[in-house]
N, CA and C atoms as a LAMMPS dump frame, in Angstrom:
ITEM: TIMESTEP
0
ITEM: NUMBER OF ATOMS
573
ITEM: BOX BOUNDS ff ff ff
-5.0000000000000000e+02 5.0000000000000000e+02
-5.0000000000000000e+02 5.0000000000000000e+02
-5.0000000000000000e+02 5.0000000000000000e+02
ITEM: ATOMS id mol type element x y z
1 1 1 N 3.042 8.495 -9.568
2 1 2 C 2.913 7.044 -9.586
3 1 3 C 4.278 6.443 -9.29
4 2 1 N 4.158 5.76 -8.456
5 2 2 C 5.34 4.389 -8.087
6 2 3 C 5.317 3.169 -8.164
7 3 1 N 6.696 2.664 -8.798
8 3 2 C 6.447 1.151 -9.202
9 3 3 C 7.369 -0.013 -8.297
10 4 1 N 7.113 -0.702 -7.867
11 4 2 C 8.328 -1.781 -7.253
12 4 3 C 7.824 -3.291 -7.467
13 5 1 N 8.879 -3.456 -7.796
14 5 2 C 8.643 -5.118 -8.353
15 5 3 C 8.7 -6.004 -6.991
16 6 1 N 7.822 -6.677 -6.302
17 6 2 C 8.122 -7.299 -5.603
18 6 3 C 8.9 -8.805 -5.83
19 7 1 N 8.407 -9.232 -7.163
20 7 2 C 9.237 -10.747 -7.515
21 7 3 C 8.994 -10.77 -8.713
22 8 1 N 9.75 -11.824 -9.606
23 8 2 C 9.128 -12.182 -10.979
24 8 3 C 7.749 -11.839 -11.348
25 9 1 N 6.836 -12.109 -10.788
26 9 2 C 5.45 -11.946 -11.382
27 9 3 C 4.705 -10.731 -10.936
28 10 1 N 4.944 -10.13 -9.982
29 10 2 C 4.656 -9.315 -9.415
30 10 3 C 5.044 -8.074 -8.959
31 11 1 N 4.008 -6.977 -9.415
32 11 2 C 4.474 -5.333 -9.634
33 11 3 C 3.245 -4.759 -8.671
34 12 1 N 4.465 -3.819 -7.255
35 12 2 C 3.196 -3.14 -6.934
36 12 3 C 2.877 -1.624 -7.566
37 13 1 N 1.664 -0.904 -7.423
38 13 2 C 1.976 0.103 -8.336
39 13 3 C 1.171 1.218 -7.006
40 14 1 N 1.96 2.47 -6.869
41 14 2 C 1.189 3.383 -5.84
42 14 3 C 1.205 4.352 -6.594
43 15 1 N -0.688 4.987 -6.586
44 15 2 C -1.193 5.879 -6.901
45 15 3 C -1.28 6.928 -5.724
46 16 1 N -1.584 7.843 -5.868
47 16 2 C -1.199 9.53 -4.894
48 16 3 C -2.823 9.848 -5.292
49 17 1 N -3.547 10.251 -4.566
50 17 2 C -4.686 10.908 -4.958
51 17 3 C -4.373 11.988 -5.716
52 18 1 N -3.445 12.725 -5.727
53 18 2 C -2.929 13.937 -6.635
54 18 3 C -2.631 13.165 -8.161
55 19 1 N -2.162 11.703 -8.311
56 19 2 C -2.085 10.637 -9.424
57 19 3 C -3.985 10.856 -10.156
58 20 1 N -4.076 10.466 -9.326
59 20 2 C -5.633 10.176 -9.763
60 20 3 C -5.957 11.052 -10.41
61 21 1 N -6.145 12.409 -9.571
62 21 2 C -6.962 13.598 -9.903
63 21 3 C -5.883 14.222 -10.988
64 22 1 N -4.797 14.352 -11.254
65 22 2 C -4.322 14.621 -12.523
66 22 3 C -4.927 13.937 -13.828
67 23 1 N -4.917 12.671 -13.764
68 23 2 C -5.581 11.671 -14.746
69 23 3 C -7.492 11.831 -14.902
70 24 1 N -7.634 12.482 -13.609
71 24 2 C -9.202 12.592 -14.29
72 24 3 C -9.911 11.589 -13.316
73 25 1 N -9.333 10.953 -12.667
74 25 2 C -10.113 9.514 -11.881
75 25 3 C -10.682 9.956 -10.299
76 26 1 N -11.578 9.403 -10.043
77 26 2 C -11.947 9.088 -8.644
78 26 3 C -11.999 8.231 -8.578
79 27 1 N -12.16 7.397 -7.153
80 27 2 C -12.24 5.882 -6.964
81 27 3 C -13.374 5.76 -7.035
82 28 1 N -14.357 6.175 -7.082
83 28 2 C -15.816 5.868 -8.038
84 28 3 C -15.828 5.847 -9.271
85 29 1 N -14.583 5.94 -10.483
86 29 2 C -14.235 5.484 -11.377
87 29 3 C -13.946 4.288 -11.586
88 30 1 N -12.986 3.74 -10.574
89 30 2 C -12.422 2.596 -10.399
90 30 3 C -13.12 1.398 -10.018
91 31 1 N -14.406 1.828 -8.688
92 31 2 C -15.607 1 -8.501
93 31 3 C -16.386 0.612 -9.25
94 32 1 N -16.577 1.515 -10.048
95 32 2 C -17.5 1.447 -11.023
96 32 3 C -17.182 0.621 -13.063
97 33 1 N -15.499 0.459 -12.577
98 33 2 C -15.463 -0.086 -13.936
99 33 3 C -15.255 0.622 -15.075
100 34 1 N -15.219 1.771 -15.357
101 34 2 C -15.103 2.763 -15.893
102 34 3 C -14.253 2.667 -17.137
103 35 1 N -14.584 3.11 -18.233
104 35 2 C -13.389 3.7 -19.676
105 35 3 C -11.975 4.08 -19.109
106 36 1 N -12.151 5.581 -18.231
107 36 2 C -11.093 5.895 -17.995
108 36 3 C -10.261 5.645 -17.271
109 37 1 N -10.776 4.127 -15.856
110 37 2 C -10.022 3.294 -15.313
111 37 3 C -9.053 2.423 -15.761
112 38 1 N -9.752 1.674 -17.123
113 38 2 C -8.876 0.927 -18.294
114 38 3 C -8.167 1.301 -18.912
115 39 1 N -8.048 2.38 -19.381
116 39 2 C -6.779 3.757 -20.156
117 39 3 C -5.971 3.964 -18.833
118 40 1 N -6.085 3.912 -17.899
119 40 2 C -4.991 4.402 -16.458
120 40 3 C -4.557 2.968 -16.599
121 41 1 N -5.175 1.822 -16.653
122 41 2 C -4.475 0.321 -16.331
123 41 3 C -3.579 0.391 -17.379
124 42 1 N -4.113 0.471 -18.436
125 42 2 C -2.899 -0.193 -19.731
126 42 3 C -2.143 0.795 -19.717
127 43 1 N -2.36 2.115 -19.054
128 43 2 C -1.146 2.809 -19.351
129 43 3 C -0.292 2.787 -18.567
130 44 1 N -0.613 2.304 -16.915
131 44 2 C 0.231 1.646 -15.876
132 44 3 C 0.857 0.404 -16.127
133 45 1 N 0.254 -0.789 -16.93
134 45 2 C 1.005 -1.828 -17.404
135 45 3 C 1.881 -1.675 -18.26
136 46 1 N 1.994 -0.68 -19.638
137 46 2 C 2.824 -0.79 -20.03
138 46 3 C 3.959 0.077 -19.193
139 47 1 N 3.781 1.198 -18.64
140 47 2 C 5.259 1.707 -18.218
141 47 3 C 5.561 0.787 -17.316
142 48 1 N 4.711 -0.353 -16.307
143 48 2 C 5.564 -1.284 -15.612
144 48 3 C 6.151 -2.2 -16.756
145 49 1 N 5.759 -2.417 -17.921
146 49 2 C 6.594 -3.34 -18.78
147 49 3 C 7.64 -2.964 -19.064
148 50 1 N 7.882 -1.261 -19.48
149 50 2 C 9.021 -0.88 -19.822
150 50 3 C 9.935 -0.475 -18.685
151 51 1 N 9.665 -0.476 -17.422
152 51 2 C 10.625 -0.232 -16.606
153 51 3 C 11.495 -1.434 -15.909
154 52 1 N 10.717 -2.772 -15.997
155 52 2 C 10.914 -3.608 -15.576
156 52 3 C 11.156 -4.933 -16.504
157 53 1 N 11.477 -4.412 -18.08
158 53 2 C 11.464 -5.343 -18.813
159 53 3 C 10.723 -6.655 -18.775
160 54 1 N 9.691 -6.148 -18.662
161 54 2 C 8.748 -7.728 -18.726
162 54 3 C 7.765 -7.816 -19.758
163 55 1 N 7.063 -8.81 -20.492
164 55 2 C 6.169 -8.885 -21.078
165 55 3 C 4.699 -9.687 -20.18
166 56 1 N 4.166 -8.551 -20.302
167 56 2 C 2.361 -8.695 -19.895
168 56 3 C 1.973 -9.163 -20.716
169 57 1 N 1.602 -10.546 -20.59
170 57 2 C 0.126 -11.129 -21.352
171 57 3 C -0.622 -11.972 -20.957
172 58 1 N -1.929 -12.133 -21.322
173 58 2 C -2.513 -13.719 -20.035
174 58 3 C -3.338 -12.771 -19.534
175 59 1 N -3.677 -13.346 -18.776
176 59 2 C -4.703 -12.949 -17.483
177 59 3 C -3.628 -11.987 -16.305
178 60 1 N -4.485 -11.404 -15.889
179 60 2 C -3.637 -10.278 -14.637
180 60 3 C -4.622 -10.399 -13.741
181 61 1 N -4.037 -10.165 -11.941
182 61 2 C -5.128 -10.417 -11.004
183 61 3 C -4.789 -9.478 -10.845
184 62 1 N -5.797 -8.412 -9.584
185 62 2 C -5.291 -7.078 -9.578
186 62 3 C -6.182 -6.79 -8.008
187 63 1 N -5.383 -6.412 -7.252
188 63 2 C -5.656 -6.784 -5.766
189 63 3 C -5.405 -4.959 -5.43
190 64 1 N -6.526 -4.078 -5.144
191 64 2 C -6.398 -2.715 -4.878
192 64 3 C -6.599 -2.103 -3.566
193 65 1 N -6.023 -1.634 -2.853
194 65 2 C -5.802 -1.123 -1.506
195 65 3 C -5.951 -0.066 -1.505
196 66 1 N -7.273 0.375 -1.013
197 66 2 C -7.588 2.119 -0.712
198 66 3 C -6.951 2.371 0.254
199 67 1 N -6.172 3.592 0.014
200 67 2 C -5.886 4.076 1.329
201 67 3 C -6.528 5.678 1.639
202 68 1 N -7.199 6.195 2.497
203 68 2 C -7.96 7.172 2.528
204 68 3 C -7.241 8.166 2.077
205 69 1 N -6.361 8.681 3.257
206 69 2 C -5.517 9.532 3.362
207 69 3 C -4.21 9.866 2.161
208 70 1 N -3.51 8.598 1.456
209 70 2 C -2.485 8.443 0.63
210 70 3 C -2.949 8.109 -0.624
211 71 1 N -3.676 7.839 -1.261
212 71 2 C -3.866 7.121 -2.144
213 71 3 C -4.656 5.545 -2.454
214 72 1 N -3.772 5.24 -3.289
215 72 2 C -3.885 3.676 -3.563
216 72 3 C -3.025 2.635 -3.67
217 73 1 N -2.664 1.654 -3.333
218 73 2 C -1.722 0.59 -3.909
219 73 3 C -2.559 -0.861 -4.505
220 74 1 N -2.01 -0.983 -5.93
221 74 2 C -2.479 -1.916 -6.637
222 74 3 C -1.001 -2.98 -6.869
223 75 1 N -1.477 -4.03 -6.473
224 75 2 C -0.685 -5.375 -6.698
225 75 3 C -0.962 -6.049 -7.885
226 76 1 N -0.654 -6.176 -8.886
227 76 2 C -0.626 -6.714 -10.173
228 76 3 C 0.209 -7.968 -10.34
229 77 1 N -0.48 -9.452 -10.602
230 77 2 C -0.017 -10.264 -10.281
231 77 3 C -0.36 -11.078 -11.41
232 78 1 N 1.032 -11.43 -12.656
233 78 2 C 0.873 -12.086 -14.012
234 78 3 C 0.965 -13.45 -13.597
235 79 1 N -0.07 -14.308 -14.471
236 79 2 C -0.513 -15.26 -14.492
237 79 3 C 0.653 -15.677 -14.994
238 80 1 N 1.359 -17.141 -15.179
239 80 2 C 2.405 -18.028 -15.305
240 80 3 C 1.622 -18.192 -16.921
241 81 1 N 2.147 -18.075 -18.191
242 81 2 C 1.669 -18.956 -19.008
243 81 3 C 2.572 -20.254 -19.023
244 82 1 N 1.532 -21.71 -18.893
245 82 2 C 2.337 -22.82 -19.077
246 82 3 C 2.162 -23.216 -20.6
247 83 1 N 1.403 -22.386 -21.466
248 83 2 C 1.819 -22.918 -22.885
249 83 3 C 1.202 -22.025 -23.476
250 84 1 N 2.719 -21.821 -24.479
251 84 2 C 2.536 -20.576 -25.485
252 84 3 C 1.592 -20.901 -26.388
253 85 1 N 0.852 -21.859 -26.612
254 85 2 C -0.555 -21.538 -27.643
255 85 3 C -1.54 -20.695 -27.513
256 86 1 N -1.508 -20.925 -26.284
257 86 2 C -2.83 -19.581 -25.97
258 86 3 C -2.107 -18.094 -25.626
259 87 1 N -1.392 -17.957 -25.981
260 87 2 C -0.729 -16.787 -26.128
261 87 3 C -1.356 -15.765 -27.097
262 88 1 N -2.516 -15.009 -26.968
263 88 2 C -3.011 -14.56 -27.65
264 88 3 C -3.195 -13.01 -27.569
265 89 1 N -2.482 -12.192 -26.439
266 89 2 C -1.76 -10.745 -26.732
267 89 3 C -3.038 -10.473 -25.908
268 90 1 N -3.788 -10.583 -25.116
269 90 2 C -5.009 -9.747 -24.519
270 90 3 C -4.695 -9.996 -22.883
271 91 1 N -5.162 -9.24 -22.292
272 91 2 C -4.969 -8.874 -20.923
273 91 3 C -6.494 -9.21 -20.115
274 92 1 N -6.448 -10.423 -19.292
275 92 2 C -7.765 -10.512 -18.732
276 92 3 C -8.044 -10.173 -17.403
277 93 1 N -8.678 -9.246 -17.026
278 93 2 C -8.679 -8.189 -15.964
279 93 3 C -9.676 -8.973 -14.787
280 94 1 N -8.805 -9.044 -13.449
281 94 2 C -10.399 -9.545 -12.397
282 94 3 C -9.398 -8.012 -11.223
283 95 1 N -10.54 -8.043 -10.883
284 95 2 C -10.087 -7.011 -10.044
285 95 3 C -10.932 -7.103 -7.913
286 96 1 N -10.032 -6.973 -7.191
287 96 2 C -10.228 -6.953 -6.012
288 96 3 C -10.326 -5.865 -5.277
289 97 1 N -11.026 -5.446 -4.353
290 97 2 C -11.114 -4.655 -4.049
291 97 3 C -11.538 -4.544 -2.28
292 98 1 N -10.313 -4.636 -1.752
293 98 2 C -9.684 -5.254 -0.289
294 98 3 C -10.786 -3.538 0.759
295 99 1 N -11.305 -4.217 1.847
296 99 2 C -11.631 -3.681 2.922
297 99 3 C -10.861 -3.105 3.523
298 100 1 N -9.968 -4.234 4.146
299 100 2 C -8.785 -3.607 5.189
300 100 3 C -7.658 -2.941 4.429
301 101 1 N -7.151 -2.008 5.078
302 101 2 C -6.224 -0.986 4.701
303 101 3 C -5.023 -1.118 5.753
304 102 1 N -3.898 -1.049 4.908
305 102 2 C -2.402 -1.055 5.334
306 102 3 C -2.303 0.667 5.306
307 103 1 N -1.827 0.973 6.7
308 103 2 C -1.586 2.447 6.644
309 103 3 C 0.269 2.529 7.496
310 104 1 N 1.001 3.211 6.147
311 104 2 C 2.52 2.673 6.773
312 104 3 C 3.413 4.197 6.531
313 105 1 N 3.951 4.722 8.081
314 105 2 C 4.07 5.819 7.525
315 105 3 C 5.176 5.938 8.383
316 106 1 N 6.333 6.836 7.813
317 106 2 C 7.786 6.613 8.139
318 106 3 C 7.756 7.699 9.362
319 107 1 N 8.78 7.563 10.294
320 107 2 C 8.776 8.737 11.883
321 107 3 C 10.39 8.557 11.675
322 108 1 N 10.617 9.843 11.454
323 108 2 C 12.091 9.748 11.888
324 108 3 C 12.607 9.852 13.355
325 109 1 N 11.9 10.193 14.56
326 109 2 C 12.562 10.723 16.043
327 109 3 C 11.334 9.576 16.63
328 110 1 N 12.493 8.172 17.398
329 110 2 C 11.755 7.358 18.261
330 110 3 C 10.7 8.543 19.305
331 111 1 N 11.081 9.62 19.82
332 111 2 C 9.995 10.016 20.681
333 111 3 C 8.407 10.638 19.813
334 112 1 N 8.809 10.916 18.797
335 112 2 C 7.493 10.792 17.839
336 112 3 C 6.128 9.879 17.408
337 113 1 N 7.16 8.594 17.764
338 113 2 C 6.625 7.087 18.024
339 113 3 C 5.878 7.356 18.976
340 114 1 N 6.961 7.212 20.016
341 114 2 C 6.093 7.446 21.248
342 114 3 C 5.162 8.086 21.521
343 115 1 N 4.931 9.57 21.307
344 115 2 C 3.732 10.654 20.947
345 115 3 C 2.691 9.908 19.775
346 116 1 N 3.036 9.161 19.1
347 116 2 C 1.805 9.077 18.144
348 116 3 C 1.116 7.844 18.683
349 117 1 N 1.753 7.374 19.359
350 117 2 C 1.276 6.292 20.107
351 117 3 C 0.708 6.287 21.579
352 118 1 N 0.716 7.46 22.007
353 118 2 C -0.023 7.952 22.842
354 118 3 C -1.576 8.562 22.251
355 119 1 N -1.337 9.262 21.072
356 119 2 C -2.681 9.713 20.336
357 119 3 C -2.959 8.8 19.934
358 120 1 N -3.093 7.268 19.435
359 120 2 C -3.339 6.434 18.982
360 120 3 C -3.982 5.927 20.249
361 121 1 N -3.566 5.513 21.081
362 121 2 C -3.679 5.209 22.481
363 121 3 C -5.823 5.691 23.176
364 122 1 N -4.962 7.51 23.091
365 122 2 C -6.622 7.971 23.233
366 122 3 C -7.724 8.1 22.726
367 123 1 N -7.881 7.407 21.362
368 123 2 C -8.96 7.062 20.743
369 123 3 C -9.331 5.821 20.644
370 124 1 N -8.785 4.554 21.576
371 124 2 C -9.298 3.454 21.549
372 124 3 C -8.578 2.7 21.209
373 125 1 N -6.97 3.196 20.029
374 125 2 C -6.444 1.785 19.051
375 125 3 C -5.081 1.125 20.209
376 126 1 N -4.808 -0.092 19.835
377 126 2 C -3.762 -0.226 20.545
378 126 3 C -2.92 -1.115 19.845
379 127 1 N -3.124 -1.673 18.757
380 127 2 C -2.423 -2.261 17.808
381 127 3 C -1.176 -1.481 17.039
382 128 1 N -0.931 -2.203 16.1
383 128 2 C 0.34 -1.704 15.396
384 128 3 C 1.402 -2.475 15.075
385 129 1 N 2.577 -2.456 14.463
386 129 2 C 4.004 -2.975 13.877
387 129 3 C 4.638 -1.763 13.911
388 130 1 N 5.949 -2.044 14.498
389 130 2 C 6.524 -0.924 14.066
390 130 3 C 8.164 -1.318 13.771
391 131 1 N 8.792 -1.017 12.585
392 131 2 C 9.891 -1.735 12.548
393 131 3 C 10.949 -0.019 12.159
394 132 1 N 12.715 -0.48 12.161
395 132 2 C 13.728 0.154 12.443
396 132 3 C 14.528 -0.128 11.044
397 133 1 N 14.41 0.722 10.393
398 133 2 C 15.174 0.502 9.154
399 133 3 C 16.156 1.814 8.464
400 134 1 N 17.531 1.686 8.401
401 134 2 C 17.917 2.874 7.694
402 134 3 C 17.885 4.418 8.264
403 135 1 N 18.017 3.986 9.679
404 135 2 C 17.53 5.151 10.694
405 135 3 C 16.58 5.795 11.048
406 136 1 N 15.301 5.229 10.374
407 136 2 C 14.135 5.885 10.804
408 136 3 C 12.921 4.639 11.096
409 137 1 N 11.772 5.043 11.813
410 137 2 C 11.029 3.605 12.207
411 137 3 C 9.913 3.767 11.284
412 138 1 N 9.317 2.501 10.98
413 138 2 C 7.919 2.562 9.839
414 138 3 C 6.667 2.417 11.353
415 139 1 N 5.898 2.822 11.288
416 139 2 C 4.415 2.315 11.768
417 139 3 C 3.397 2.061 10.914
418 140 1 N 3.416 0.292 10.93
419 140 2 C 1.594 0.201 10.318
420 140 3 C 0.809 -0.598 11.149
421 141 1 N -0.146 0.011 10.3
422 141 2 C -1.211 -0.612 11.399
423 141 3 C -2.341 -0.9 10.192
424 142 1 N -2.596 -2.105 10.236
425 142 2 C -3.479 -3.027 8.992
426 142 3 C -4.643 -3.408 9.786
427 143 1 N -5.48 -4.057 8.815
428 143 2 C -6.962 -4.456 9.446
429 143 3 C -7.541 -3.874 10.378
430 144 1 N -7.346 -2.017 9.996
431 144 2 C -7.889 -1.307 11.151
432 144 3 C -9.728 -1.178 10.407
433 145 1 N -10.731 -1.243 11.383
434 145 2 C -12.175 -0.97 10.809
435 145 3 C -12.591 0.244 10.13
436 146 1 N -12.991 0.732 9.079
437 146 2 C -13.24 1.797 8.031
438 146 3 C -13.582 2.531 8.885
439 147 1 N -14.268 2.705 10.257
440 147 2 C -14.944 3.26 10.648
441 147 3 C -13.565 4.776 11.308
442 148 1 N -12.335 4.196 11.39
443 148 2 C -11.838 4.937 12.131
444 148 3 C -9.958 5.128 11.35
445 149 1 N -10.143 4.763 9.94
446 149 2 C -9.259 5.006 9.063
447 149 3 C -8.795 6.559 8.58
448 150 1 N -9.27 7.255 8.31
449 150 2 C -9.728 8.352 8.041
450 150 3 C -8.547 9.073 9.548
451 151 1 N -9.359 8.716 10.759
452 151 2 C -8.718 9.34 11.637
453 151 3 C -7.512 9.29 12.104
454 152 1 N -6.995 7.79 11.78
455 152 2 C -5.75 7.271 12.33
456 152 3 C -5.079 7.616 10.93
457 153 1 N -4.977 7.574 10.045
458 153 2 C -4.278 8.396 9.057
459 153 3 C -3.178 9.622 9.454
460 154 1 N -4.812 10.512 10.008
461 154 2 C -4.851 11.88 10.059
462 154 3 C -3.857 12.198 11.482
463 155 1 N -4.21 11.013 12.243
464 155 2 C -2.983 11.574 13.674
465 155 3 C -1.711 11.325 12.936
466 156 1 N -1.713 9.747 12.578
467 156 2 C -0.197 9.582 11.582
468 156 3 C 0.445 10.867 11.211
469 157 1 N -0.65 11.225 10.31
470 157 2 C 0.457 12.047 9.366
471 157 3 C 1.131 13.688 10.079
472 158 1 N 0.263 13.609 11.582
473 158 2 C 1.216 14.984 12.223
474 158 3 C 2.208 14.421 12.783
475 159 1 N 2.942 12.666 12.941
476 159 2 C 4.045 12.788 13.211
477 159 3 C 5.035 12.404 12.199
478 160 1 N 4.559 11.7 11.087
479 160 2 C 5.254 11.407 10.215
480 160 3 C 4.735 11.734 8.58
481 161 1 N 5.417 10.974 7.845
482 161 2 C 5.147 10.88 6.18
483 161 3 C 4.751 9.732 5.729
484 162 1 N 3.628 9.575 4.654
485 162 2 C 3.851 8.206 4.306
486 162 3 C 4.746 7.739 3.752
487 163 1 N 4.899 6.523 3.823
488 163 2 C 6.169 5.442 3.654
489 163 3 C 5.805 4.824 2.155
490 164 1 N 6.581 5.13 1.284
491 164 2 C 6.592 4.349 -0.103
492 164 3 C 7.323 2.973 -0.459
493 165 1 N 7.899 2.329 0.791
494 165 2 C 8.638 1.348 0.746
495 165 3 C 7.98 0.109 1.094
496 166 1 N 7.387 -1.043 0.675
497 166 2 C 6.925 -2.088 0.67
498 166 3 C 7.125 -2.709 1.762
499 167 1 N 5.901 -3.172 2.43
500 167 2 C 6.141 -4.047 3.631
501 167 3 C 7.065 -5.222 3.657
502 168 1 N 7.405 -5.757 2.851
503 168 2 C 7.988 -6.764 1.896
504 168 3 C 9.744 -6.731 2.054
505 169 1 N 9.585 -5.422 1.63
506 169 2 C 11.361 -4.753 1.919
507 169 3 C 11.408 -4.395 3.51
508 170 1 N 10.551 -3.926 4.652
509 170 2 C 10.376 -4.538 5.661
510 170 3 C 10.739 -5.499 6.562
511 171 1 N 10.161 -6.233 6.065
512 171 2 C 9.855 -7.75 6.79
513 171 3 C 11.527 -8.271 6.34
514 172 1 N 11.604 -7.733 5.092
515 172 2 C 13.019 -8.957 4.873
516 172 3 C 14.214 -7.993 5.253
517 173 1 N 14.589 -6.765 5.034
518 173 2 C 16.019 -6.156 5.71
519 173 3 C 15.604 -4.839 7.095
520 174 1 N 14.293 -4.593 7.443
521 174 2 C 14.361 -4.105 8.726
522 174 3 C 14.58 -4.925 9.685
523 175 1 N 14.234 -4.094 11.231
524 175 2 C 14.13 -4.854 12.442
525 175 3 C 12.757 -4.86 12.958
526 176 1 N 12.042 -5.343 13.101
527 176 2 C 11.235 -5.427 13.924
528 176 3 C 10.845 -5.241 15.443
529 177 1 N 10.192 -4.098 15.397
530 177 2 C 10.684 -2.916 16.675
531 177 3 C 9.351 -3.772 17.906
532 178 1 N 8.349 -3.762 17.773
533 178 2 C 7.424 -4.284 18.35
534 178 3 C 6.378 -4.8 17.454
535 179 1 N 5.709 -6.147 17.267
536 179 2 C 4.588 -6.651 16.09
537 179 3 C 3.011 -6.519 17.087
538 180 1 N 2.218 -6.292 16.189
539 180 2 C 1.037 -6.309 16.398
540 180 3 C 0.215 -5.677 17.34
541 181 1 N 0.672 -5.192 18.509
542 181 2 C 0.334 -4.327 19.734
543 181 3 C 1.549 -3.426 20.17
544 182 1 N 1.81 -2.715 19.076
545 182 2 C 2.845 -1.691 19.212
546 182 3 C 2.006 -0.098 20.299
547 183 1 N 1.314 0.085 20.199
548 183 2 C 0.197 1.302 21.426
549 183 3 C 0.623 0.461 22.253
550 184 1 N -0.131 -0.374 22.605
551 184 2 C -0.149 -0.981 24.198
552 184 3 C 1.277 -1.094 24.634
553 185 1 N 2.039 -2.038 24.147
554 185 2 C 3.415 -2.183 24.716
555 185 3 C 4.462 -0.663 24.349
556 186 1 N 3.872 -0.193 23.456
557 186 2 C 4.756 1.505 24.399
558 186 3 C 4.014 2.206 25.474
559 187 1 N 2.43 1.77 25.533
560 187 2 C 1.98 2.611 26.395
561 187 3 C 2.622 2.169 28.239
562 188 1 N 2.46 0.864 27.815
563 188 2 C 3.067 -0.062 28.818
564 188 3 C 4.28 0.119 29.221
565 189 1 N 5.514 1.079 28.34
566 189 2 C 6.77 1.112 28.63
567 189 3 C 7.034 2.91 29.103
568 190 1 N 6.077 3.289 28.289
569 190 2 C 6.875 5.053 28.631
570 190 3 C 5.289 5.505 28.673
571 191 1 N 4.349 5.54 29.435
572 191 2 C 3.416 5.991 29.95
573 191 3 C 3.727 6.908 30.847
């Protein structure tokens, strides 16, 4: 399990399917609402309390991102209390449970890019982001259709690793290598 605070109110938390299955969970646990989903939450809230010195209380929104291939990422997002009367120590749970999938996975050798973006290429996709950070490039590719997640994962991961670093940390100290039609405009450049 990994934790990163994106701001004051907000903790993302990444689960590993190897996370899960140590703990006992499937995501048909998690769909379903489950006992042992709620023992994984409070026990994920409090070590984000203690790592990040914060106090959880109030209502929590909780925004969950399957990812086939990697896991999960859950966004945990504390409600503002504007008055300590109702401060009453309980945690009120709504939970989301997002379609589209962020798949973000680190390539260290630009010609790897290029190769995965050629296999990306021959199955139809041509989208993508791909940004330059710290010497190595991220590729994601979001709001891809369920139908073909699974696969684009699976080319991903013969050129690279997944990326544990927040789109967030991204957007604000990478470069931005090509946005949104990263296939096409390499296919377009080194074809």
């Amino acid at each position: 399990m990994r934790l990163e605070r994106l701001n004051y109110n907000k903790i993302k938390i990444f689960l590993t399917l190897d996370d899960l299955f140590d703990r006992g969970l499937t995501k048909e646990d998690i769909e379903k609402d489950s006992l042992k989903w709620h023992q994984l939450f409070h026990d994920m809230l409090e070590e984000a309390s203690e790592t990040f010195k914060v106090d959880i209380n109030g209502s929590v929104a909780v925004e969950i991102f399957s990812m086939q291939a990697q896991g999960m990422v859950m966004i945990v997002t504390m409600e503002e209390q504007e008055d300590d009367l109702f401060n009453d120590q309980f945690i009120d749970m709504s939970i989301t449970v997002e379609g589209n999938v962020e798949i973000l996975f680190e390539i260290e050798d630009f010609e790897d890019v290029i190769q995965l973006s050629k296999r990306l290429a021959s199955i139809g996709f041509s989208g993508g982001t791909i940004y330059a950070m710290n010497h190595a490039y991220y590729f994601l590719i979001d709001n891809v259709c369920h139908d073909i997640q699974n696969q684009i994962a699976a080319i991903m991961a013969e050129y690279g690793n997944p990326s544990f670093i927040s789109i967030h940390v991204l957007e604000e100290y990478g470069t931005t290598v090509t946005k949104d039609k990263a296939v096409s405009e390499l296919m377009t450049y080194f074809w």
